[in-house]
Backbone atoms as SQL, in Angstrom:
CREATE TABLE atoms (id INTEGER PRIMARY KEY, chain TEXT, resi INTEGER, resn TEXT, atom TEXT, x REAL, y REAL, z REAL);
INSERT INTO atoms VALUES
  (1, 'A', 1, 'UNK', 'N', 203.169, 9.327, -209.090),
  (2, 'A', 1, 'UNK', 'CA', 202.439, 8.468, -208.186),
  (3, 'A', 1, 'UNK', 'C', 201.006, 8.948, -208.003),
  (4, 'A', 2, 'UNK', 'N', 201.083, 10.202, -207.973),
  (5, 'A', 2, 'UNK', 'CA', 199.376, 10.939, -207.787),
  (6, 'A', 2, 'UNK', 'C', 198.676, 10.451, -208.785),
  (7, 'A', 3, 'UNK', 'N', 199.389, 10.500, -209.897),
  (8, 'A', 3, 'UNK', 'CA', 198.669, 10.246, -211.167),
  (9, 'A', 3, 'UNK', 'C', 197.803, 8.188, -211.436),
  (10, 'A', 4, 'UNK', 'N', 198.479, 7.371, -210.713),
  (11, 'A', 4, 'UNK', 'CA', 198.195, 6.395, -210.614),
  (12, 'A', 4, 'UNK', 'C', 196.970, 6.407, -209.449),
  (13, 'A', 5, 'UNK', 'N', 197.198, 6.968, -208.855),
  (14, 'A', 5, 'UNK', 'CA', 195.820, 7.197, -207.334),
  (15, 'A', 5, 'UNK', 'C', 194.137, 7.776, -208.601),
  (16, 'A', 6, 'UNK', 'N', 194.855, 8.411, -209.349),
  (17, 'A', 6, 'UNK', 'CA', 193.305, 8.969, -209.961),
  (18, 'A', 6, 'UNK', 'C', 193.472, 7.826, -211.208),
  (19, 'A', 7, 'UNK', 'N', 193.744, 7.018, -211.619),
  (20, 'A', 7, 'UNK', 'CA', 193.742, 6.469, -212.354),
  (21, 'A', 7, 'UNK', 'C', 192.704, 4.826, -211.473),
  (22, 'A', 8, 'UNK', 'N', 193.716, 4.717, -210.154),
  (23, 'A', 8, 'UNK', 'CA', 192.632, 3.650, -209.573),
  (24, 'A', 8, 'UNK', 'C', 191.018, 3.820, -209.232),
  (25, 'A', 9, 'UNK', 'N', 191.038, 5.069, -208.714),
  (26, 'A', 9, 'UNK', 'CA', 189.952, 5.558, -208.261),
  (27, 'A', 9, 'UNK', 'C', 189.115, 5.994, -209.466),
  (28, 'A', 10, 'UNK', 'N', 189.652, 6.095, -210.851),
  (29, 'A', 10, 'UNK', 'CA', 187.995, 6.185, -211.633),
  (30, 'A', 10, 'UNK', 'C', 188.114, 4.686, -212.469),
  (31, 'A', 11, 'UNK', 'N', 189.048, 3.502, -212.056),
  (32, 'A', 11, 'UNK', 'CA', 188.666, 2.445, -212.445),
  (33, 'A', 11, 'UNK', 'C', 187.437, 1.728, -211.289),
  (34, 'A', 12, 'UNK', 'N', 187.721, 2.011, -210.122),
  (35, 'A', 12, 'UNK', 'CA', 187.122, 1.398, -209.266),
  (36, 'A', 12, 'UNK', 'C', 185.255, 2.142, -209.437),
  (37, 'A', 13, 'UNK', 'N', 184.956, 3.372, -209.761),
  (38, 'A', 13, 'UNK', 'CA', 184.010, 3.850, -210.253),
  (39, 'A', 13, 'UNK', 'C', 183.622, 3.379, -210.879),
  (40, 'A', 14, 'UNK', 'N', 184.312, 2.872, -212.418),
  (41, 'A', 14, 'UNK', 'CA', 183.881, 2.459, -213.587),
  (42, 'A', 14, 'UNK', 'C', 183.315, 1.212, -213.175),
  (43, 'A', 15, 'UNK', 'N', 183.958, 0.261, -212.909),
  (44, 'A', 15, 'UNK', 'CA', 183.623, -0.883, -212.464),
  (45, 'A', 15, 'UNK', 'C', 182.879, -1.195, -211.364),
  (46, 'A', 16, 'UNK', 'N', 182.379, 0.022, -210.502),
  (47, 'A', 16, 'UNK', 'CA', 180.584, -0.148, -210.034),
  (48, 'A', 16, 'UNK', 'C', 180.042, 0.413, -210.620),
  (49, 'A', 17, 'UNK', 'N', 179.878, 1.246, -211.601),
  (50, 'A', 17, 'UNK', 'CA', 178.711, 1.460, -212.654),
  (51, 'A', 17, 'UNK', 'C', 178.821, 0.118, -213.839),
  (52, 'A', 18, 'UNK', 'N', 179.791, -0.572, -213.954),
  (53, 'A', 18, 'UNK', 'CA', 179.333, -1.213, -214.744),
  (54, 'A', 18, 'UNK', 'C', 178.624, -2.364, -214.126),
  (55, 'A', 19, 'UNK', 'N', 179.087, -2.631, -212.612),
  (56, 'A', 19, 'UNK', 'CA', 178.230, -3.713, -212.056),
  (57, 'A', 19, 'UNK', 'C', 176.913, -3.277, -211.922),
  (58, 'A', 20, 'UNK', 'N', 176.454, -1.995, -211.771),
  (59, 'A', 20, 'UNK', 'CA', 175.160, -1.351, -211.594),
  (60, 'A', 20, 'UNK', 'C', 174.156, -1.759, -213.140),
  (61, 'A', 21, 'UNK', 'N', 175.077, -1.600, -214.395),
  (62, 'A', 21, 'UNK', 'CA', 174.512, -1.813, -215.412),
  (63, 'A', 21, 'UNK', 'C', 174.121, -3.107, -215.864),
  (64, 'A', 22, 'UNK', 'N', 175.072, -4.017, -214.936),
  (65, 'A', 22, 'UNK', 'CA', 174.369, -5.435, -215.537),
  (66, 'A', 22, 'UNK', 'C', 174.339, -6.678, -214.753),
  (67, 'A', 23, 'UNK', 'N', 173.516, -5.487, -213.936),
  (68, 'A', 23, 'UNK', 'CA', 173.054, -6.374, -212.095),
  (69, 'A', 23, 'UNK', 'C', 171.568, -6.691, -212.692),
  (70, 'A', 24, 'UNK', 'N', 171.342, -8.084, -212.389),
  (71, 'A', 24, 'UNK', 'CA', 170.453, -8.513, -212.536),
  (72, 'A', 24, 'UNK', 'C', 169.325, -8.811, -211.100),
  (73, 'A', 25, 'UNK', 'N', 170.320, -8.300, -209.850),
  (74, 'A', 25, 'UNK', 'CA', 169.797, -8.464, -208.301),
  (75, 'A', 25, 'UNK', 'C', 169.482, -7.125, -207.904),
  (76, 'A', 26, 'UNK', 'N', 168.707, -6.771, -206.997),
  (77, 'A', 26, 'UNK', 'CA', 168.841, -5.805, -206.051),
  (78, 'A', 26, 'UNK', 'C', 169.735, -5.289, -205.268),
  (79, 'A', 27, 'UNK', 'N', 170.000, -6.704, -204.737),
  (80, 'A', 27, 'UNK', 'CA', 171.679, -6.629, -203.568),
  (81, 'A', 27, 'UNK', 'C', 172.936, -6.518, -204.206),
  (82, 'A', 28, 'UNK', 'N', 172.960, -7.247, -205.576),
  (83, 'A', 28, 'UNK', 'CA', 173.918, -6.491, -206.535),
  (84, 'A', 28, 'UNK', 'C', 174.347, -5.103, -206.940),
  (85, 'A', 29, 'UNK', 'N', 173.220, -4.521, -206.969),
  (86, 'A', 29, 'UNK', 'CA', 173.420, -3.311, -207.385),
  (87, 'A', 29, 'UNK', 'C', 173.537, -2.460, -206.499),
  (88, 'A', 30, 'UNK', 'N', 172.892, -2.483, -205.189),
  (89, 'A', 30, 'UNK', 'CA', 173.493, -1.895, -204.047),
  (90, 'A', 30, 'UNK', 'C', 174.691, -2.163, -203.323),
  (91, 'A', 31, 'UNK', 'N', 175.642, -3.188, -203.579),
  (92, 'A', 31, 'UNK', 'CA', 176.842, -3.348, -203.265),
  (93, 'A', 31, 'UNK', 'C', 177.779, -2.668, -204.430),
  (94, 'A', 32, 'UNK', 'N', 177.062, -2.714, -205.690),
  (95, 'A', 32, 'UNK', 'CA', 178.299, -2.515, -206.571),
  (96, 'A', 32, 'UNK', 'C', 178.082, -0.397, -206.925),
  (97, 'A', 33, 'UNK', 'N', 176.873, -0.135, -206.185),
  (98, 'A', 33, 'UNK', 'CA', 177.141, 1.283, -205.649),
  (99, 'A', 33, 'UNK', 'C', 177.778, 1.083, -205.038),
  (100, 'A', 34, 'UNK', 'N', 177.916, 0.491, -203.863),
  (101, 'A', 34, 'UNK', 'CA', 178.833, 0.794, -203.119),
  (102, 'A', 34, 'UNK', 'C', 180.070, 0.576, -203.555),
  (103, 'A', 35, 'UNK', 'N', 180.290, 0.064, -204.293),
  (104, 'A', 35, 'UNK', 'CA', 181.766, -0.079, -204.842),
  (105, 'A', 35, 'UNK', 'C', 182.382, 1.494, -205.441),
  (106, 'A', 36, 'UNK', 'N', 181.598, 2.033, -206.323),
  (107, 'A', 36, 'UNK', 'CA', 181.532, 2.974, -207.223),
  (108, 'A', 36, 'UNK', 'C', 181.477, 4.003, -206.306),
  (109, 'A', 37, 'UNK', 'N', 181.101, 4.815, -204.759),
  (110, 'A', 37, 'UNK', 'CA', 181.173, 5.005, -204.162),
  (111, 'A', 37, 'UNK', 'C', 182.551, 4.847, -203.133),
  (112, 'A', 38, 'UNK', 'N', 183.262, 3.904, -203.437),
  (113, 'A', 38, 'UNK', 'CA', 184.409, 4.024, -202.595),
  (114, 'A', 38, 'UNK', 'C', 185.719, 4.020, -203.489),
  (115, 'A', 39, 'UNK', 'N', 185.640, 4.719, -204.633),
  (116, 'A', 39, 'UNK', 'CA', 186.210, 5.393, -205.982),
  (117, 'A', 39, 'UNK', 'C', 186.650, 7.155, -205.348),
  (118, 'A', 40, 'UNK', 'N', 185.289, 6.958, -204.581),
  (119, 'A', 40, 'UNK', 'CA', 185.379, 8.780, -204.572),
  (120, 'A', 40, 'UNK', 'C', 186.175, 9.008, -203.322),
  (121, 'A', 41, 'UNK', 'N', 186.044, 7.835, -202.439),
  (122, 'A', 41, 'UNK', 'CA', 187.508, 8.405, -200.903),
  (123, 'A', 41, 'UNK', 'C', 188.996, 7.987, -201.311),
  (124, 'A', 42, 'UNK', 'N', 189.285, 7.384, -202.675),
  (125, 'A', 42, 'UNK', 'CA', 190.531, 6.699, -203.211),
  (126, 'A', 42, 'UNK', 'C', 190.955, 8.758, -204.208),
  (127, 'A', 43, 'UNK', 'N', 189.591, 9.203, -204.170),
  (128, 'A', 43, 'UNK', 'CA', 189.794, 10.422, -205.199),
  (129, 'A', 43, 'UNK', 'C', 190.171, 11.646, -204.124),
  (130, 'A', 44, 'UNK', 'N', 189.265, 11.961, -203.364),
  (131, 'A', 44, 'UNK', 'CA', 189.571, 12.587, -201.999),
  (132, 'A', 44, 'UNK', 'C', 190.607, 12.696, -201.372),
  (133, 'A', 45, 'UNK', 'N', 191.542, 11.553, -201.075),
  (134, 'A', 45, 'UNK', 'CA', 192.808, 11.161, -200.666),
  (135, 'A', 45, 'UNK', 'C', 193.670, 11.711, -201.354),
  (136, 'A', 46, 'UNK', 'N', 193.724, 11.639, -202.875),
  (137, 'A', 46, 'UNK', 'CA', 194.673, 11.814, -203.594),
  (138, 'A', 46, 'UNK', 'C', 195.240, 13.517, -203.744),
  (139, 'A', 47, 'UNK', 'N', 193.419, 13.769, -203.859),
  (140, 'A', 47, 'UNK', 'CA', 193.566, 15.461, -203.953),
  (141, 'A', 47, 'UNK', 'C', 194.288, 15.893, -202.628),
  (142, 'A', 48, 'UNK', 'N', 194.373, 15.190, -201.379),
  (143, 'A', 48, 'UNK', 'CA', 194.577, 15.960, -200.255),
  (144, 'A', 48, 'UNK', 'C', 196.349, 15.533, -199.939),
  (145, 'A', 49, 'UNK', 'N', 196.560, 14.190, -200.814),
  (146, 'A', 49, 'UNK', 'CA', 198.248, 14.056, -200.550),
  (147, 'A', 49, 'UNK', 'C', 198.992, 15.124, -201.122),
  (148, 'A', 50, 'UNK', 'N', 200.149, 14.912, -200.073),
  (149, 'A', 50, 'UNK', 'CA', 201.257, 16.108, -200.331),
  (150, 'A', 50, 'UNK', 'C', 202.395, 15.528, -199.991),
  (151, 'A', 51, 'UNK', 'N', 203.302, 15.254, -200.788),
  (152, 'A', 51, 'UNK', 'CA', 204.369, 14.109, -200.787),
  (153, 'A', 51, 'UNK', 'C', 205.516, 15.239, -199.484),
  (154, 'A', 52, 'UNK', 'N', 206.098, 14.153, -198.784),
  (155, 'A', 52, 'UNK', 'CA', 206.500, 14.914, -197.361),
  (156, 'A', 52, 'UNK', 'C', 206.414, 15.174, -196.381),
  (157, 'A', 53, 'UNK', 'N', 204.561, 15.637, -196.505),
  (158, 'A', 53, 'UNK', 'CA', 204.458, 16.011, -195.205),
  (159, 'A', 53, 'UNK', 'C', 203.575, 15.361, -194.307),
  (160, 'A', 54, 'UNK', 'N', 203.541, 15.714, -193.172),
  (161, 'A', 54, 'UNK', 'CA', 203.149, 15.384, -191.462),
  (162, 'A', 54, 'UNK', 'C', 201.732, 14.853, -191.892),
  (163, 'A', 55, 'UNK', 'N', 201.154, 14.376, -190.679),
  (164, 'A', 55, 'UNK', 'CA', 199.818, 14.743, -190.528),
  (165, 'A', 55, 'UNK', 'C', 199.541, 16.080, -189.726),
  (166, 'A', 56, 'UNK', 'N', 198.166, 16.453, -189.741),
  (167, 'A', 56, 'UNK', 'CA', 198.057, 17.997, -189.339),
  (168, 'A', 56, 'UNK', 'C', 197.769, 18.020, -187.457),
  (169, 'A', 57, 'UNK', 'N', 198.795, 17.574, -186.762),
  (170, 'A', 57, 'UNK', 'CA', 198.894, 17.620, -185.787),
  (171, 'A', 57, 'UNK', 'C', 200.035, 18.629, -185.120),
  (172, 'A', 58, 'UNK', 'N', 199.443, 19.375, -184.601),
  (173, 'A', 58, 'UNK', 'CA', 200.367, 20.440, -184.134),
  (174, 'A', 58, 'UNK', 'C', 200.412, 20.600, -182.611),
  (175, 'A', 59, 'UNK', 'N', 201.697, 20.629, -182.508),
  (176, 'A', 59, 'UNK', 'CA', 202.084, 20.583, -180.968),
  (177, 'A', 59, 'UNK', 'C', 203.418, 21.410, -180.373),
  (178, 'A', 60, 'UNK', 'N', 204.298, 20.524, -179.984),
  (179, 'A', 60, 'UNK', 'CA', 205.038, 21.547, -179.112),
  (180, 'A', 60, 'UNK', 'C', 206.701, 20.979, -179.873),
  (181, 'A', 61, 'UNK', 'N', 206.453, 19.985, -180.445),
  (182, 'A', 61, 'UNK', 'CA', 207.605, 19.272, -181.348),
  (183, 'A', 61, 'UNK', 'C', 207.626, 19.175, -183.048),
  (184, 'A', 62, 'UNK', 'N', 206.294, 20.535, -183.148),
  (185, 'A', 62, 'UNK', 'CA', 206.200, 20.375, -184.556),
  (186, 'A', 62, 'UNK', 'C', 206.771, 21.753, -184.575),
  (187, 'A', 63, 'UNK', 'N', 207.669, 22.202, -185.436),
  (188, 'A', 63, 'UNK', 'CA', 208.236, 23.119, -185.903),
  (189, 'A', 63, 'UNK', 'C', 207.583, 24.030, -186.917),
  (190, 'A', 64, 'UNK', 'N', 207.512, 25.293, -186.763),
  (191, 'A', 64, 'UNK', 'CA', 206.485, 26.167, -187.751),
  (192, 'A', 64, 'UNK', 'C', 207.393, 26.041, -189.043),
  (193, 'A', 65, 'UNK', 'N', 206.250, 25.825, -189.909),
  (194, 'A', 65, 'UNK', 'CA', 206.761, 26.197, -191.222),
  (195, 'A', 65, 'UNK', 'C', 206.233, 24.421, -191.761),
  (196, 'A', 66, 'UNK', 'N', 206.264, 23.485, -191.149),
  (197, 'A', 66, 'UNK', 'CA', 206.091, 22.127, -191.163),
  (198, 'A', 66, 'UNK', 'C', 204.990, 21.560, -192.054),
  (199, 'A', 67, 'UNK', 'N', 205.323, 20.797, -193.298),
  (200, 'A', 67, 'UNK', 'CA', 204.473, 20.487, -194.530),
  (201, 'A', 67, 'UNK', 'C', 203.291, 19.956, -193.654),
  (202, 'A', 68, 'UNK', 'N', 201.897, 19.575, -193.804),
  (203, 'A', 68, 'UNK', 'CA', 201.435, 18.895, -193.326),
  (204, 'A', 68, 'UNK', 'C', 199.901, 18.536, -194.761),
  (205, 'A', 69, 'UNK', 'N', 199.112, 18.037, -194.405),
  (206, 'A', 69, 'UNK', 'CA', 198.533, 17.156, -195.298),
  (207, 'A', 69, 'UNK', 'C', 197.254, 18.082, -194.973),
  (208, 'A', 70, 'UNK', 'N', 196.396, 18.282, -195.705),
  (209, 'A', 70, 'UNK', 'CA', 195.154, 18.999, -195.198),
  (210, 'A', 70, 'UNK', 'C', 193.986, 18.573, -194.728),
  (211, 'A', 71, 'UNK', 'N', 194.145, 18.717, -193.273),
  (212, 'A', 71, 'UNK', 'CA', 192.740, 17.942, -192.918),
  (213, 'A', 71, 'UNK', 'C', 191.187, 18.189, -193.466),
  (214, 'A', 72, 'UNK', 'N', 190.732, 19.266, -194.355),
  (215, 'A', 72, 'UNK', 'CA', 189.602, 19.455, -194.541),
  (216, 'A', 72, 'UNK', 'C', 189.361, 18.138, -195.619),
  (217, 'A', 73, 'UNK', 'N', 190.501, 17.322, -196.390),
  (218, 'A', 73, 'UNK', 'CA', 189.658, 16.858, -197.242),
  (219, 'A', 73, 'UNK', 'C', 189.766, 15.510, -196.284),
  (220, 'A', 74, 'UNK', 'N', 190.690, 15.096, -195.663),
  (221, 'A', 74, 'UNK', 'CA', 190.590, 13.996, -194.062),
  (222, 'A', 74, 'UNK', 'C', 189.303, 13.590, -193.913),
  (223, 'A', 75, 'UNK', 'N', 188.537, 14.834, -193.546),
  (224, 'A', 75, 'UNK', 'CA', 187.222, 15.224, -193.087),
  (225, 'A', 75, 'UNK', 'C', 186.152, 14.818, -193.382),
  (226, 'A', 76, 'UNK', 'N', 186.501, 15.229, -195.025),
  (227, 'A', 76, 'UNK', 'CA', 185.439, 15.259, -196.462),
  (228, 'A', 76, 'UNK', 'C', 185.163, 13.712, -196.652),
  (229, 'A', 77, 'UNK', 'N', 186.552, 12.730, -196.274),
  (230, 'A', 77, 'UNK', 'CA', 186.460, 11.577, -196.335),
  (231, 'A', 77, 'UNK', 'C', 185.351, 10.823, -195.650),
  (232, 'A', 78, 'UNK', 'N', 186.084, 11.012, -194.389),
  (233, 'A', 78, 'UNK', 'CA', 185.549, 10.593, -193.200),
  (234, 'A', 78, 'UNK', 'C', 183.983, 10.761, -193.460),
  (235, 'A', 79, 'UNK', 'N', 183.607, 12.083, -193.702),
  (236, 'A', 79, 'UNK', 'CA', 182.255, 12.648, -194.074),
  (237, 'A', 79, 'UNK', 'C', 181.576, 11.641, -194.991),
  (238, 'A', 80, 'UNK', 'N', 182.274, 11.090, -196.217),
  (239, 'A', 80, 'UNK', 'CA', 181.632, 10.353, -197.494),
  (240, 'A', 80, 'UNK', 'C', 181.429, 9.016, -196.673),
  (241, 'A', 81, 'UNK', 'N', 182.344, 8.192, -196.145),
  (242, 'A', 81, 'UNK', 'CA', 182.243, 6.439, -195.772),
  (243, 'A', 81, 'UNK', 'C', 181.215, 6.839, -194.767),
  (244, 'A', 82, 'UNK', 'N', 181.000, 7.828, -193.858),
  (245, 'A', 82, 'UNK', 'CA', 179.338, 7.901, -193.179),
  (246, 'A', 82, 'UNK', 'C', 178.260, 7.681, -194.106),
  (247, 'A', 83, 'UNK', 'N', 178.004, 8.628, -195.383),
  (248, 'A', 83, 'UNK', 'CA', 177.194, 9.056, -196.381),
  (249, 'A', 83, 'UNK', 'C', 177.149, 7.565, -197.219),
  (250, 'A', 84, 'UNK', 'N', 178.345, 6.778, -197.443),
  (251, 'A', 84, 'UNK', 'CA', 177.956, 5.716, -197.812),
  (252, 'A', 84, 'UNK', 'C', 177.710, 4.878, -197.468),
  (253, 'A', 85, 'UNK', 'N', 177.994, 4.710, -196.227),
  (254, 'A', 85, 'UNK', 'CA', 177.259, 3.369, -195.111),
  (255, 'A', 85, 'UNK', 'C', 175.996, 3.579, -195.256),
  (256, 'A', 86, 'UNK', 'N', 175.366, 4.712, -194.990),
  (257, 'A', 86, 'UNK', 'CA', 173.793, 5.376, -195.025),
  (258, 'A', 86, 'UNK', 'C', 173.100, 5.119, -195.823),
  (259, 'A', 87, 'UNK', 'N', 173.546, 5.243, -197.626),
  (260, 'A', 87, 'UNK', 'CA', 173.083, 5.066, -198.395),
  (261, 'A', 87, 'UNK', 'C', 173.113, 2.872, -198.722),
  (262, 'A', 88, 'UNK', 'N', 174.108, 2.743, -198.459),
  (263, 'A', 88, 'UNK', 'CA', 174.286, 1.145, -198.523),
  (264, 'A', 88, 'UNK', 'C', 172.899, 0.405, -197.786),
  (265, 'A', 89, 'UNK', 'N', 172.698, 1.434, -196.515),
  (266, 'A', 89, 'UNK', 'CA', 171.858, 0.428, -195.768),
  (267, 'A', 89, 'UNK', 'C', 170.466, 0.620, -196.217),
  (268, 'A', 90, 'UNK', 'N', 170.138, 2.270, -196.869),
  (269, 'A', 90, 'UNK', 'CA', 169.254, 2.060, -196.678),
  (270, 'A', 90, 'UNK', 'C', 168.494, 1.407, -198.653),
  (271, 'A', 91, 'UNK', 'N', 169.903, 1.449, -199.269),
  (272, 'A', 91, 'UNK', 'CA', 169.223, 0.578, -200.717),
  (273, 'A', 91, 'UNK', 'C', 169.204, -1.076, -199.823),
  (274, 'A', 92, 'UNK', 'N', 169.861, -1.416, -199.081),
  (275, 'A', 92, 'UNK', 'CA', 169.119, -2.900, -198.719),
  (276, 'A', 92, 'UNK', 'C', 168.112, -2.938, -197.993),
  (277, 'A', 93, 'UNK', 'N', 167.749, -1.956, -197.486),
  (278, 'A', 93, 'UNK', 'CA', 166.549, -1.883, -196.462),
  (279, 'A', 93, 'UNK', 'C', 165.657, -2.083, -198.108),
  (280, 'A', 94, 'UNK', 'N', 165.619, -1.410, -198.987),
  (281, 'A', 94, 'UNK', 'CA', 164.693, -0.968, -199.871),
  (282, 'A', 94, 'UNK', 'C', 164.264, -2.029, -200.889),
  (283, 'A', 95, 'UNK', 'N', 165.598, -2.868, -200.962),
  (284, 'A', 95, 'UNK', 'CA', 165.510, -4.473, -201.175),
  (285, 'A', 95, 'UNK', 'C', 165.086, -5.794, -200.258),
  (286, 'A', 96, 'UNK', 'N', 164.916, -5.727, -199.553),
  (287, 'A', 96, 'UNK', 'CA', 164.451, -6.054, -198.488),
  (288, 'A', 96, 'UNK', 'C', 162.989, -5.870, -198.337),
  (289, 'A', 97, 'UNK', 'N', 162.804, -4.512, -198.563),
  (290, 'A', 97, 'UNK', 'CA', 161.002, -4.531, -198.927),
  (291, 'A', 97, 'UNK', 'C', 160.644, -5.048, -200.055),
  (292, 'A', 98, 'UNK', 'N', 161.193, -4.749, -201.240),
  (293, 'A', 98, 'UNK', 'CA', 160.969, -5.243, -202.441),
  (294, 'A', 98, 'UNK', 'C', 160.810, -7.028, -202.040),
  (295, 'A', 99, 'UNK', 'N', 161.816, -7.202, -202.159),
  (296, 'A', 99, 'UNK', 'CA', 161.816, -8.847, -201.838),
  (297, 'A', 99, 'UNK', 'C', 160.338, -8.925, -201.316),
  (298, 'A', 100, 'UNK', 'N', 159.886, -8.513, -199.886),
  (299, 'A', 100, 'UNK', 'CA', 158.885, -9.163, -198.860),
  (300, 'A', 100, 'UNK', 'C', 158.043, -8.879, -200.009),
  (301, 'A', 101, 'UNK', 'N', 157.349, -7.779, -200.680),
  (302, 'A', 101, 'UNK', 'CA', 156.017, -7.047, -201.124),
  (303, 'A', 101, 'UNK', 'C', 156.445, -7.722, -202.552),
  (304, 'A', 102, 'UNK', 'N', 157.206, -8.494, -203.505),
  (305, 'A', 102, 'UNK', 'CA', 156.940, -8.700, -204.603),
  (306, 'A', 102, 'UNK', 'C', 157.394, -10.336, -204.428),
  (307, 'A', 103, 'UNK', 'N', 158.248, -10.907, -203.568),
  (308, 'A', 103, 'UNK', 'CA', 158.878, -11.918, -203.639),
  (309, 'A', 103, 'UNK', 'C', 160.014, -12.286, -204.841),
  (310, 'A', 104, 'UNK', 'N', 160.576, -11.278, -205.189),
  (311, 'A', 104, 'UNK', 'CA', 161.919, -11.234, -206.191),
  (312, 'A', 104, 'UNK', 'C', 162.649, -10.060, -206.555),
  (313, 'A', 105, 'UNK', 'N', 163.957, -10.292, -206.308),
  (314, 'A', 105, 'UNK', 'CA', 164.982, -9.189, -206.262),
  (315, 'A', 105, 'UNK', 'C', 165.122, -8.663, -208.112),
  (316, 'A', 106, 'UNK', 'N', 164.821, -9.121, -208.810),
  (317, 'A', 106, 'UNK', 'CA', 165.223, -9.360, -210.316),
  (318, 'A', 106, 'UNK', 'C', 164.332, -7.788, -210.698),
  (319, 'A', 107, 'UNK', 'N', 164.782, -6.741, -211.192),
  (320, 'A', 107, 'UNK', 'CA', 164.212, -5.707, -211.528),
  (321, 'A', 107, 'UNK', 'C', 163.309, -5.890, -212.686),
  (322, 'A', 108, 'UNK', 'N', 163.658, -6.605, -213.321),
  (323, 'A', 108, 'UNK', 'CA', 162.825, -7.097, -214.804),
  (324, 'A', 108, 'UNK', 'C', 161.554, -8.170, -214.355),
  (325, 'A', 109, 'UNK', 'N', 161.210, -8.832, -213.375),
  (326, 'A', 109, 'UNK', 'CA', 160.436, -9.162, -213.255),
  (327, 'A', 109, 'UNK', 'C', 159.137, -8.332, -211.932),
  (328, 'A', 110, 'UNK', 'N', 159.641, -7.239, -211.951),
  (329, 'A', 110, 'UNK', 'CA', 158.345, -6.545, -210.943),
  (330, 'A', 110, 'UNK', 'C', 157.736, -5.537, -212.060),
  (331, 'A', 111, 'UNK', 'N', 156.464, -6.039, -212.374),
  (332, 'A', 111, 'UNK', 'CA', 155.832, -5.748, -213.065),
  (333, 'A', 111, 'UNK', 'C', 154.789, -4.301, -212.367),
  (334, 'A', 112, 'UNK', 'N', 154.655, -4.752, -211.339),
  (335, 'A', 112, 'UNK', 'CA', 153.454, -3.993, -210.689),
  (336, 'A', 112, 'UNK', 'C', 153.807, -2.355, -210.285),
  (337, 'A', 113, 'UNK', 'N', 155.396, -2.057, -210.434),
  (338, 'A', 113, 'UNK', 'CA', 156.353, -1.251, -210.369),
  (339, 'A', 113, 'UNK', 'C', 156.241, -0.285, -211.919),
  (340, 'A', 114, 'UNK', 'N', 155.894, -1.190, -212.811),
  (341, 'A', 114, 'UNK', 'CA', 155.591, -0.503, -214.359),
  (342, 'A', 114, 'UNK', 'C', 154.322, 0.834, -214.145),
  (343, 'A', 115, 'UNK', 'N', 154.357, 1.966, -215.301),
  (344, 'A', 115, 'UNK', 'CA', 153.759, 2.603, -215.575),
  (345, 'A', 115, 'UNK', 'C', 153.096, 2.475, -216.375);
């Protein structure tokens, strides 16, 4: 079953880099990061399952010795969907300027962007 979890999670990668490769929008390509980006908490998860056990809540009815799941990569998660909200907003913020200062999302037509 683990083995199917890393199997979804570098299809779901693949398939925002490939939307990244043949995004013809701005807002395209910052959603389909974001896609490719939520590959890596489907990867996170997987590394941190442990078939059995608890969540890592310990109390007065949890018995020592008790499997539990490891919260640091919980964490790591939690940590990334911040890091990618952040990054989501601020490639549309960045499209969003583009748009106002060139009047078109289309990367192939902002010329003034050339070297």
């Amino acid at each position: 079953m683990t083995q199917f979890a890393y199997f979804i999670a570098g299809y779901i990668v693949l398939l925002g880099i490939y939307g990244v490769v043949r995004s013809r929008n701005l807002v395209h390509t910052a959603v389909c990061v974001s896609v490719a980006q939520s590959g890596t908490y489907v990867i996170l998860l997987a590394v941190g399952y442990q078939r059995g056990a608890t969540a890592p809540v310990f109390g007065a009815s949890t018995p020592p010795g008790t499997p539990v799941v490891d919260p640091v990569v919980q964490a790591m998660t939690l940590t990334d969907i911040v890091v990618s909200a952040t990054v989501t907003a601020l490639l549309l913020a960045l499209a969003i300027q583009v748009a106002k200062r060139h009047g078109t999302t289309d990367p192939d037509e902002l010329d003034a962007l050339r070297g």
